[in-house]
N, C-alpha and C positions, 0 to 999 in steps of 0.2 A: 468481305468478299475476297475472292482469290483472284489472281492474276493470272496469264499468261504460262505461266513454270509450273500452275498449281499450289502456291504458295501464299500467304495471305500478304498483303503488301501494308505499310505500315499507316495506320490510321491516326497515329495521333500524327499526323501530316494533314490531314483532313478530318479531323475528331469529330466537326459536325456536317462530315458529310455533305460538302459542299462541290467535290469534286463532280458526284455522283447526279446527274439530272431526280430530283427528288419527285415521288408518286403521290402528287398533289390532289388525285383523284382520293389515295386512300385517306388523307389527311384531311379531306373533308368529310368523307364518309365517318371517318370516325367522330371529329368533331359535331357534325350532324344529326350523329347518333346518339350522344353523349348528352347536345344540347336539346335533342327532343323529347329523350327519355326525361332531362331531369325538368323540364317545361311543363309538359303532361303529368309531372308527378308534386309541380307547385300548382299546377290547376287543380287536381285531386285534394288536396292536401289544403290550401287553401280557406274555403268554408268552414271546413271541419278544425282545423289549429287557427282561430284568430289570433291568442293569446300571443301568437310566433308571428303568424302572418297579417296583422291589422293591432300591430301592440301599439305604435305610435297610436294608431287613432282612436285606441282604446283609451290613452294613459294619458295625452295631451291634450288640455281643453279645449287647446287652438284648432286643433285638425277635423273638429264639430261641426267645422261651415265647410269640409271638404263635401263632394257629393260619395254617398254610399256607394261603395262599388257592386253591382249584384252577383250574386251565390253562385250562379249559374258556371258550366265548364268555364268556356269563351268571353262570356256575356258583359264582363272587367276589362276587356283592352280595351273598345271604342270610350267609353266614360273616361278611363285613364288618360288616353291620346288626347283629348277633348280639352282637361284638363290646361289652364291657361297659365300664362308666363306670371301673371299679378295672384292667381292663388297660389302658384309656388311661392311666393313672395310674400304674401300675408303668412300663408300656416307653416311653412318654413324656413325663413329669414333669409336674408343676403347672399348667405353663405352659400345655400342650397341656390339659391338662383343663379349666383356667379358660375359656383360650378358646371351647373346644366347648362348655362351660356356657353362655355367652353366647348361642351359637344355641339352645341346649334352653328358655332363658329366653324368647327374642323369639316361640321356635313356641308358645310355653304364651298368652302374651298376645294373638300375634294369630287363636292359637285362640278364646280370648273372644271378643277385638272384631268379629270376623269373625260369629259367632256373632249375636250382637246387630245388628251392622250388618244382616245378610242377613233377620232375623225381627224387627226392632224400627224399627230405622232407615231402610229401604232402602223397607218400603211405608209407614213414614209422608211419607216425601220424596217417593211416588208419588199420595199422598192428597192432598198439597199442595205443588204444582208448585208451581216459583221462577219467579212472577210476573215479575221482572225479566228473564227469557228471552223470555217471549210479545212477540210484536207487535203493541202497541197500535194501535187504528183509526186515531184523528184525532188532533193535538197538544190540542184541548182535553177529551181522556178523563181526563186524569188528574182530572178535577174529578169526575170519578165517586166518586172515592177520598175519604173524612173519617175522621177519627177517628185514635186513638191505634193503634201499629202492635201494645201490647200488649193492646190491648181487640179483640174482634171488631167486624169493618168491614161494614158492608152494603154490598152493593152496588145503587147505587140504578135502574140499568138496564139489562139484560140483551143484551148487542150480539151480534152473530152469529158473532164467534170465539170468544167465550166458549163459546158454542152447539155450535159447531164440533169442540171441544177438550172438551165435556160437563164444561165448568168449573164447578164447585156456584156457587150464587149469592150463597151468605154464604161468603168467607174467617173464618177463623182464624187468630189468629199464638200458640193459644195451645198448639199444638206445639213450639214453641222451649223450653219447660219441658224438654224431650227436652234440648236442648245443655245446658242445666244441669246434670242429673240425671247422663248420660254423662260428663259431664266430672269430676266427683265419684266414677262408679262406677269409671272406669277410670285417675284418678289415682292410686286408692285402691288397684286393683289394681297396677299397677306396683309401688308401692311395697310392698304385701306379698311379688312375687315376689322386687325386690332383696333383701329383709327374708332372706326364706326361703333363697332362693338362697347369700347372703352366709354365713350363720348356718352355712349346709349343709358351704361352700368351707373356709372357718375349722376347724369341727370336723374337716374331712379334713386340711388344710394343717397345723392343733396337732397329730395324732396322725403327721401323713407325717413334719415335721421334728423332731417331738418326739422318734421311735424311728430316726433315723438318725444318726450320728458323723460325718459327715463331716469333715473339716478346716475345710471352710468355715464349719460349725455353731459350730468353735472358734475362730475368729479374729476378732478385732479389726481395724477399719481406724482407726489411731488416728492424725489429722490434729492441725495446732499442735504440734508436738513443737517446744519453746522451745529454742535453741542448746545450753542448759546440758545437755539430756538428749537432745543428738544422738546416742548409741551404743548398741548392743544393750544391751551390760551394764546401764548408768543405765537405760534404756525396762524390762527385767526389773525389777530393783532396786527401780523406783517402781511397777510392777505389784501386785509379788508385797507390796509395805508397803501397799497396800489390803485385803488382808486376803480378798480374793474368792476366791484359788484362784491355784495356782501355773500358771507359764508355761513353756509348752515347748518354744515356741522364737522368735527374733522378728528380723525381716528389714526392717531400716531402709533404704528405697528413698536410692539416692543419682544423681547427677547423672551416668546413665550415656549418655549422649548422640553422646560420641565412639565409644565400643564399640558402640551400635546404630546409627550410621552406619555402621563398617565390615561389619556384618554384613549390611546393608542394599547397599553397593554387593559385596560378597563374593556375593551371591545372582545380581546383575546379571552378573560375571564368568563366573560359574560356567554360566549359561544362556547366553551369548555361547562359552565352550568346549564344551561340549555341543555349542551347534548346528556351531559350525567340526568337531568329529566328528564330529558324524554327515554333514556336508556329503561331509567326505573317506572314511568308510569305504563311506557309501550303502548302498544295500541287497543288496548282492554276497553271496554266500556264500563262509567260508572252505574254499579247496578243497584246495589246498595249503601246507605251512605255511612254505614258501619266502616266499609271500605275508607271511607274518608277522614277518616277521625286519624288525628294524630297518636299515635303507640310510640310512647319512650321505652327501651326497653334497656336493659341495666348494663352495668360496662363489664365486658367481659374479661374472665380474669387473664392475667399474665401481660397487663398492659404496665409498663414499668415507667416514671417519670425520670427522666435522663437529667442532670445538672448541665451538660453541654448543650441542654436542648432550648436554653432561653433564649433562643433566638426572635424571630418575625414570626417562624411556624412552632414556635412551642404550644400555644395558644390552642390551632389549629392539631396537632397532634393530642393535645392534653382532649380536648372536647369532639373525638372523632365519633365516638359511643354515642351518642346522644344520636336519633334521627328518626323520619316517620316513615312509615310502611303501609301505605295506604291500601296497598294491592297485597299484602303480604308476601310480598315478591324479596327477593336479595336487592340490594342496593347498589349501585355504582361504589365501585374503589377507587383509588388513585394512588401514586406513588408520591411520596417528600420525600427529599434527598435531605440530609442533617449531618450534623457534627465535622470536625475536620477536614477543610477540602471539599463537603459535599460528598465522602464517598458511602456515607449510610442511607441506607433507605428505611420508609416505615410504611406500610400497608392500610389507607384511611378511608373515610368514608368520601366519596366524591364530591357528594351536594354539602355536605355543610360544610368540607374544606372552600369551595370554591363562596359558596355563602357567605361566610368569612371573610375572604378576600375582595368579595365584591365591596359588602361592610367597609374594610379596612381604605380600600380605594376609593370609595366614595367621599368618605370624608378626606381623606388627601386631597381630591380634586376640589374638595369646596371649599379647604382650605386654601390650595393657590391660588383661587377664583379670588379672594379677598388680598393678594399678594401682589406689590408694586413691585412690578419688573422692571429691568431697564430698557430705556428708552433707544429705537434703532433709529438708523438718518432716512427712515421711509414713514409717510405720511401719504390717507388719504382724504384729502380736498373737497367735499360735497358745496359746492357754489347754488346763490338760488337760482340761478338762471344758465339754459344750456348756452346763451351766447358770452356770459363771464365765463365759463370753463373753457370756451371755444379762444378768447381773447386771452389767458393765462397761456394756454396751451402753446399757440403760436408766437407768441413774444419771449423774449430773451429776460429772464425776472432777475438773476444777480447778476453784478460786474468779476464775481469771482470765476474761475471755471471749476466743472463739476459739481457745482454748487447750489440749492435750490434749483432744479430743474423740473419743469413740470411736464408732461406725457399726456397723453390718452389714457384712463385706468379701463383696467379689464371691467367685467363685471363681478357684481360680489358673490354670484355663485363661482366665479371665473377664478379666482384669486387664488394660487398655491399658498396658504398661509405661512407654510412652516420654512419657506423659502423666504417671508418677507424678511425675516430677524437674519437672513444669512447674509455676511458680511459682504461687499460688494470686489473685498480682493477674492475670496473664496468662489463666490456665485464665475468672475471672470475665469481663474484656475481652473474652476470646473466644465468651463465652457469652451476652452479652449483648448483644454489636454482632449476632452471627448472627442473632438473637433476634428484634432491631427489623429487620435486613434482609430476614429471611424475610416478618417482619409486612408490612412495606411494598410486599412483590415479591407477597405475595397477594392484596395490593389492586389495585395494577397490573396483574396476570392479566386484569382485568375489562377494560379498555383495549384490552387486546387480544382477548380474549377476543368481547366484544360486534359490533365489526365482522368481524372473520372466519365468525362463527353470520352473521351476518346478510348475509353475501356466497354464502351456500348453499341458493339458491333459485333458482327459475326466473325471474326477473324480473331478477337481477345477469347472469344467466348468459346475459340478450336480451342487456342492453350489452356482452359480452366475447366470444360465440358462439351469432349470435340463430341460427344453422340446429340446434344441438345442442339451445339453448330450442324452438327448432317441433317438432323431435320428440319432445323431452320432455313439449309439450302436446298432442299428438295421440296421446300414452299413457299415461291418465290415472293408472296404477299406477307408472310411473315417476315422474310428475313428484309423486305422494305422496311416495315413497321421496326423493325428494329434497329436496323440501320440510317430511319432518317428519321422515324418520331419519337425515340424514345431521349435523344439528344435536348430535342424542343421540350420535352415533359423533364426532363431533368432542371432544362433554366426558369420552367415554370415555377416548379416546384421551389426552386431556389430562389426565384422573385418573391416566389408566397412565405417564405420562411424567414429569413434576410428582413425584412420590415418589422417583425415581432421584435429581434433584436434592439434594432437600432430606437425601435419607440419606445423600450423601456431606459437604453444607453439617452434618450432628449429627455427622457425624464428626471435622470438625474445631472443636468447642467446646471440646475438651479434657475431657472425662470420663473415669473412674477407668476403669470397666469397660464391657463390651459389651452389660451390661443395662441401663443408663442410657443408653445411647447407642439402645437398642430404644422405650425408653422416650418419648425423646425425638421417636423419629421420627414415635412415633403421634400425640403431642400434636401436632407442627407438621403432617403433611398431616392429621388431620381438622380441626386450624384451614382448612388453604386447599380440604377440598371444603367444610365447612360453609361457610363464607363466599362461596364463589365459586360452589355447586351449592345452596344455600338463600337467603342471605340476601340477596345480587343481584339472585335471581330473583325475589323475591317483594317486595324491597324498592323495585325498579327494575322488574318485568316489568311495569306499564301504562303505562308512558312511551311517549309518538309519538314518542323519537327517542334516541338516544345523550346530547345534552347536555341534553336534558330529564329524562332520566333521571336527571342526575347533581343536578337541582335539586328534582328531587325525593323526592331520596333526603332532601336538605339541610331541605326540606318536612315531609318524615316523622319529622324526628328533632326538629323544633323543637314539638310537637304529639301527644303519646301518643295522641289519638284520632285523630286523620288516622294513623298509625301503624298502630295496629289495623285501621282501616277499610282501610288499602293493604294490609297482610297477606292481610285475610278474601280482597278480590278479587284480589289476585292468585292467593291458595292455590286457587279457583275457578277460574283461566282455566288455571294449570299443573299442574290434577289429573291430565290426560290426559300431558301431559308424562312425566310422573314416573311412570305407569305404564307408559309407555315404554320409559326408562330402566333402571326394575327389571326389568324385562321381560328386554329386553337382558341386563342383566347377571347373571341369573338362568339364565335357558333357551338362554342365544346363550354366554356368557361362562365360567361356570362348566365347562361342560365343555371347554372351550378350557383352562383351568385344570388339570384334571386332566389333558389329554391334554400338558401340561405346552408350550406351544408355545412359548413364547424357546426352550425346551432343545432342541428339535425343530428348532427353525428354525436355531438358533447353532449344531447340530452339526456341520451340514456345512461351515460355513464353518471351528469350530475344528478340526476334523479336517484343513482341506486345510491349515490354517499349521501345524499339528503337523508337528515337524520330531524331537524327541529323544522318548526314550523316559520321559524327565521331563513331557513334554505328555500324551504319550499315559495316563500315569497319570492325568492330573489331567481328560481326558477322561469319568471313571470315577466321580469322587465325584459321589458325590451334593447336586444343586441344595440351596440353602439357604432352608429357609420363615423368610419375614422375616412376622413382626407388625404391624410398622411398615407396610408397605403392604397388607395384607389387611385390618387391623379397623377403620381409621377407613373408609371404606366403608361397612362394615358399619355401624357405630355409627348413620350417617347416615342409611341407611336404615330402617333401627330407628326413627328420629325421625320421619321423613318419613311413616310409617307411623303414628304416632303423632299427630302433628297430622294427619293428614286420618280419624282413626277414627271421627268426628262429623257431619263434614260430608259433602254430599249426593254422591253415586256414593261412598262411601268404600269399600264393596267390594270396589271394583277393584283402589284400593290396598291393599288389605288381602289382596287373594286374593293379587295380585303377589307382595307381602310373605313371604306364609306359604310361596310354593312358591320362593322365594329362599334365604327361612334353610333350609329343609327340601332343598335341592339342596347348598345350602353347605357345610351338615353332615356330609351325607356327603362331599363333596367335599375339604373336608376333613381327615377323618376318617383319610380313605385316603392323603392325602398325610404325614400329622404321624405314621401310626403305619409306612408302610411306601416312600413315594417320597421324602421330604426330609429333611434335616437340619436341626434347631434345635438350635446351639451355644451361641445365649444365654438362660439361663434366671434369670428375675427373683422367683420362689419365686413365682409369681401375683402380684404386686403391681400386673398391669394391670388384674387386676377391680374395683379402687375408681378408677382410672382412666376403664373402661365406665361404671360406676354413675354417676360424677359428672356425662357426658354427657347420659346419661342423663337425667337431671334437669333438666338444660338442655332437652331434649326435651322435657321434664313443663310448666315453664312457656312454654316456647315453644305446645305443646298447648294452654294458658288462655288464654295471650292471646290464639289465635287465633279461639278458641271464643269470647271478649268482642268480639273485633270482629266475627265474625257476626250475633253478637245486637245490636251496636250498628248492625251494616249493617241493621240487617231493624226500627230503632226501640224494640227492646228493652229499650232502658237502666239497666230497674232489674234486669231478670235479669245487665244485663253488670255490674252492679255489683258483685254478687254471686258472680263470679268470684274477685273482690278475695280476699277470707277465702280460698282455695284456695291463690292463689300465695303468700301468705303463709306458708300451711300447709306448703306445698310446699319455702319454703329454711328455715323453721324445719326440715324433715324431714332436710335436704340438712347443717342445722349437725349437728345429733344423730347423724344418719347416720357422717359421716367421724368426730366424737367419738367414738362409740361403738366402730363397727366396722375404722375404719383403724391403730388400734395394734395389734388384734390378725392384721390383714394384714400388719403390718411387724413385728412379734417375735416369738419362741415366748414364749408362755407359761411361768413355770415349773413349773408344776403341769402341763404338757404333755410334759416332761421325763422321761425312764423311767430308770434307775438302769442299770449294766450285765446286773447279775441280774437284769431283770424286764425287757430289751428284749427278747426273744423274743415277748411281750405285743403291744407294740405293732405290730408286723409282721401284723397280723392282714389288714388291708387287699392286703397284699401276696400274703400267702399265698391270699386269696380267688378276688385276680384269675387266676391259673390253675390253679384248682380245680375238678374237673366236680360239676357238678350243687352248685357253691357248697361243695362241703367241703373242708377242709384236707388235702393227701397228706402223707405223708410226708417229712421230709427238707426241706420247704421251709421250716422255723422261722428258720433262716437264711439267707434269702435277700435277697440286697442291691436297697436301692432301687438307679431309675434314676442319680441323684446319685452316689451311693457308688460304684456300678459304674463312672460318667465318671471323678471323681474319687481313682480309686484308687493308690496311691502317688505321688499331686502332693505339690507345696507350694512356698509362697509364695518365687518365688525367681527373677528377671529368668533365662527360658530362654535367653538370648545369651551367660549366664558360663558356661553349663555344656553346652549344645548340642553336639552332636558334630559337625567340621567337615568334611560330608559331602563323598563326595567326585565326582567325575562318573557319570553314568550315560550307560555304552553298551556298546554289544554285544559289542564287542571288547575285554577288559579288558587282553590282551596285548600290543597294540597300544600301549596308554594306558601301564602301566609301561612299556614298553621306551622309549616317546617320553620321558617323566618322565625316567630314567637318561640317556638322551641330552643330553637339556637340561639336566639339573645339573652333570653333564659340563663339558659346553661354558660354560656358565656359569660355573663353577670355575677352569677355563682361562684365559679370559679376566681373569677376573679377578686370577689370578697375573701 
């Protein structure tokens, strides 16, 4: 925008446009537009793509006792809504339900605060307008003003904006008792929902794994295994001399690295033969079976046998000539790179180079399958009973430290194998250099982050394409849209991009399993949107400029009260912001979500590189719902929603809020029970995860509420915040005391005997019960868990994996070329 002189005034003072009252009208209009089109085009779409849209409950056996959703446009949401809290829980485990808990929690709370804001809060902020917004007459009015700002003020002469505005003529600041009061009512409330909530999780999670056997319920991950008790026999031996319950069977991880490299480049071969087949059979139909018959056909001349060439591919270059034509088509090539260096090449036939090689790796791998590796200090534990594993688990097993320790093991689809052999200074190295480089590249985001928002305005866009800027301002709903939404669609975009990062950066820290690795990802991106979509904004949003910014951040942190006070104003100038944002990512974003768009969009491109009938499968599974980037989001905004539930328009945020978690839930909903896969399941262990956020939220909420009351001269009301945050991490010690051992163990007294687990299933049997009563027949029926895990165990898949063999159309083709080239092979080699 321009200024006053005609000039554009300097935005990266304001990069996201926070100075500017934001056209919250357009911002839904778009978002609503966005979010109906792409809704109406998951209802369309729907019936007709299950494979995309119904793949869980195509692919999952579990998801069999869901009810069908019907075909119809509409006719899926009431069945979906219907849908109960125990069938979430039977067909997709813990995890899924914790989760969804989370939204049923934030909709209970900002059902209150909304409550209150809208009939408590909203007309006292209207009874007494923020004085600091009006336009004072002259520079010497303020001398109108005396007194303390927590006693009432007279005002000692009545000017004609006051008049104007039908401002009373005695202020009050003894309204601000209100931030006091709220901030107590609704700390208090938080904390009874986690209370409740928590209490609720627990009791479902002691009776869910309490009445299931899984393997995983009985196993040990028992780390430190000392040189002297590196072998299965010794690891039983000193089990079963503790006295807990015997052991039934135990799989001492050893240093198999060489065998999951080959299997690892064995997968790369094998899709390299593939495709050289399916290049040379194409999509022909077999018509005649003339066509099929194997043709050797003779080596053509000028093929020279090199003495440099005895290498691996001598073999492989000497027997290139030989091959079948079943189509009488040309054959797939390939290049070998040979002799000195690698810098020759030779021109060979594709399929029986790669033939060859499959050959040659196969026996490799069947040879290290017979190959004693060395022994690592990880072992895991299979007990026959889940209450010995439970009893290992929480006791203390050697007097040494780090020594024999035993854990919770993941599950055996769970288990990163090739991390178990990695040494535990390395596995640390790696977890803690990522750690500090994530930390430091979050910070750095802002660097960049700041001048790019601030180059998205109509005033950068005069200096780079002032005819695009002229008719940006001679349309005043354009040059909004670009001026206030394009900032928000920037940090969106940067939330959605940022997570891909950092989940492949937790992948390589070296962790046991793939729930610690979920684990992980949530913690580091709600570090970088907290940091980067709160603490920035508010720490840095009143700065004139980029490097003022950064001095005054340095300002804020030397100074707890200049602190508070930068909070209160900024949280005031970025209310609008932030209802933007939710906005967006509520009414615009969420059904984007469902109508699942990476999948949508990446199909047609993985479709056109699909080349073998091993693509075309994997076209098919179903998308994978990652945690890691869906709930720190969440989490955030839950907060965000939380510090603004006091102050003035809070409302807005709070209406935003309510119709986010209530879109998301269902959204959802529909994804975790019937479009995505969740292969890693951490038994809930990320609800004390939220909770602890959470709280973070809680005192972030006081402080914010101390520095309003200290903006507004309150001081001894903000004092009196004190006692609260206090109250608050006292809650936050007791809290994780209390309730986090019984999120990380079963109980023993949770435990149900084998004769008496019929009992426990009760939960189970409910969830596809009509009208709530138990049928028949279902006494045994297996949790989710049980049903994934059904004949696993603890056991690197690469020793015993079957070494598959090609996939394609033509099987006879494939042997007769096989015979051919062992042949020949054999030949030569005589």
């Amino acid at each position: 925008m321009k200024n006053d002189t005609g000039t554009c005034s300097n935005h990266l003072s304001d990069p996201f446009g926070t100075e500017h009252p934001r056209d919250t009208t357009i911002q839904i209009s778009i978002s609503v537009a966005l979010g109906i089109t792409a809704f109406l085009t998951f209802c369309f779409l729907r019936p007709r793509w299950k494979g995309l849209y119904a793949a869980r409950k195509k692919n999952v056996d579990r998801t069999t006792t869901l009810p069908e959703l019907p075909d119809s446009f509409f006719g899926w949401i009431l069945p979906l809504w219907r849908i109960t809290e125990e069938q979430v829980l039977a067909s997709a485990g813990l995890d899924a339900y914790v989760y969804l808990a989370f939204f049923k929690m934030a909709i209970k709370f900002l059902c209150v605060t909304l409550f209150f804001a809208l009939v408590v809060i909203k007309p006292v902020h209207d009874q007494y307008p923020d004085k600091s917004k009006q336009e004072l007459p002259e520079p010497n009015s303020t001398s109108l003003y005396a007194g303390h700002a927590s006693q009432p003020v007279q005002l000692v002469a009545r000017s004609s904006w006051a008049q104007t505005l039908s401002i009373p003529t005695v202020y009050t600041t003894d309204y601000l008792w209100m931030y006091l009061a709220f901030s107590y009512l609704f700390t208090g409330l938080a904390m009874y929902l986690m209370v409740s909530e928590t209490r609720k999780i627990i009791e479902i999670r002691q009776e869910y794994l309490g009445s299931q056997t899984t393997i995983t319920d009985r196993t040990i991950r028992l780390s430190g295994v000392p040189p002297e008790l590196r072998s299965e026999d010794k690891i039983k031996e000193f089990v079963e001399d503790l006295q807990i319950g015997k052991v039934e069977s135990v799989t001492l991880c050893k240093n198999w690295k060489e065998l999951d490299d080959r299997i690892t480049q064995r997968s790369g071969i094998l899709r390299k033969l593939e495709e050289a087949w399916t290049v040379h059979l194409g999509k022909r139909r077999v018509e005649r079976s003339l066509e099929t018959l194997p043709i050797v056909q003779p080596t053509p001349p000028g093929v020279e046998t090199e003495t440099e060439n005895e290498s691996e591919d001598a073999q492989l270059l000497n027997g290139h000539s030989h091959h079948v034509t079943p189509y009488a088509r040309q054959r797939p090539v390939t290049r070998i790179w040979h002799g000195r260096f690698r810098l020759r090449y030779r021109t060979v036939d594709a399929i029986d180079y790669y033939e060859e090689k499959l050959r040659r790796i196969d026996e490799e791998i069947k040879a290290f399958r017979k190959k004693e590796f060395d022994p690592t200090p990880l072992a895991f534990v299979t007990m026959d009973s889940v209450a010995s594993a439970q009893m290992a688990i929480q006791a203390v097993l050697d007097p040494s430290p780090l020594q024999l320790l035993a854990n919770n093991s993941p599950a055996p689809s769970d288990v990163v194998w090739h991390n178990t052999y990695l040494p535990r200074s390395k596995r640390m190295l790696r977890a803690w250099s990522i750690t500090i480089f994530i930390s430091v590249l979050t910070v750095l985001w802002t660097i960049v982050l700041v001048p790019v928002a601030g180059l998205l305005n109509t005033c950068s866009i005069h200096e780079v394409w002032p005819g695009l800027a002229d008719a940006l301002d001679s349309h005043p709903n354009l040059q909004s849209i670009v001026n206030t939404q394009l900032p928000t669609l920037a940090l969106t975009l940067l939330n959605v991009l940022v997570p891909f990062f950092y989940d492949w950066l937790a992948n390589l820290q070296g962790m046991i399993s793939q729930g610690d690795v979920e684990l992980s990802v949530i913690s580091k991106n709600f570090f970088f949107t907290f940091f980067n979509f709160f603490v920035v904004f508010t720490a840095l949003g009143t700065a004139s400029g980029v490097l003022d910014m950064f001095e005054r951040f340095g300002e804020n942190l030397k100074d707890t009260t200049n602190l508070a006070n930068a909070l209160a104003v900024s949280l005031q100038k970025l209310l609008l912001f932030y209802v933007d944002f939710i906005i967006l990512q509520g009414f615009g974003l969420f059904p984007l979500r469902l109508l699942e768009i990476g999948a949508l969009t990446l199909y047609p491109i993985n479709r056109i590189g699909a080349k073998t009938p091993r693509d075309f499968a994997e076209l098919v599974q179903p998308p994978t719902f990652s945690y890691g980037f869906f709930l720190p989001q969440t989490i955030l905004i839950f907060i965000i929603c939380m510090v603004y539930s006091v102050l003035r328009s809070s409302w807005m945020v709070l209406l935003s809020g309510l119709a986010y978690f209530i879109i998301g839930h269902f959204v959802h909903k529909y994804q975790l029970l019937y479009a995505m896969d969740h292969r890693q399941h951490s038994t809930g262990k990320g609800w004390i995860m939220m909770c602890d956020r959470v709280t973070v939220g809680m005192v972030l909420f006081q402080l914010t509420t101390a520095g309003q009351l200290a903006l507004k001269k309150a001081f001894k009301r903000s004092v009196l915040i004190i006692p609260l945050v206090l109250a608050t991490l006292w809650f936050s010690y007791l809290y994780n005391r209390t309730y986090k051992p019984l999120m990380t163990f079963i109980a023993l007294r949770s435990l149900r005997s084998a004769e008496h687990s019929d009992l426990g299933r009760g939960v189970q049997d409910e969830a596809f019960s009509p009208q709530g009563h138990n049928r028949s027949g279902m006494r045994n029926r297996q949790t989710v868990d049980e049903a994934r895990e059904s004949g696993a165990r603890f056991i690197n898949p690469n020793l015993i994996m079957p070494l598959d063999d090609v996939w394609i159309m033509d099987k006879f083709a494939r042997s007769s070329n096989v015979s051919v080239t062992s042949s020949t092979a054999g030949d030569q080699e005589t």
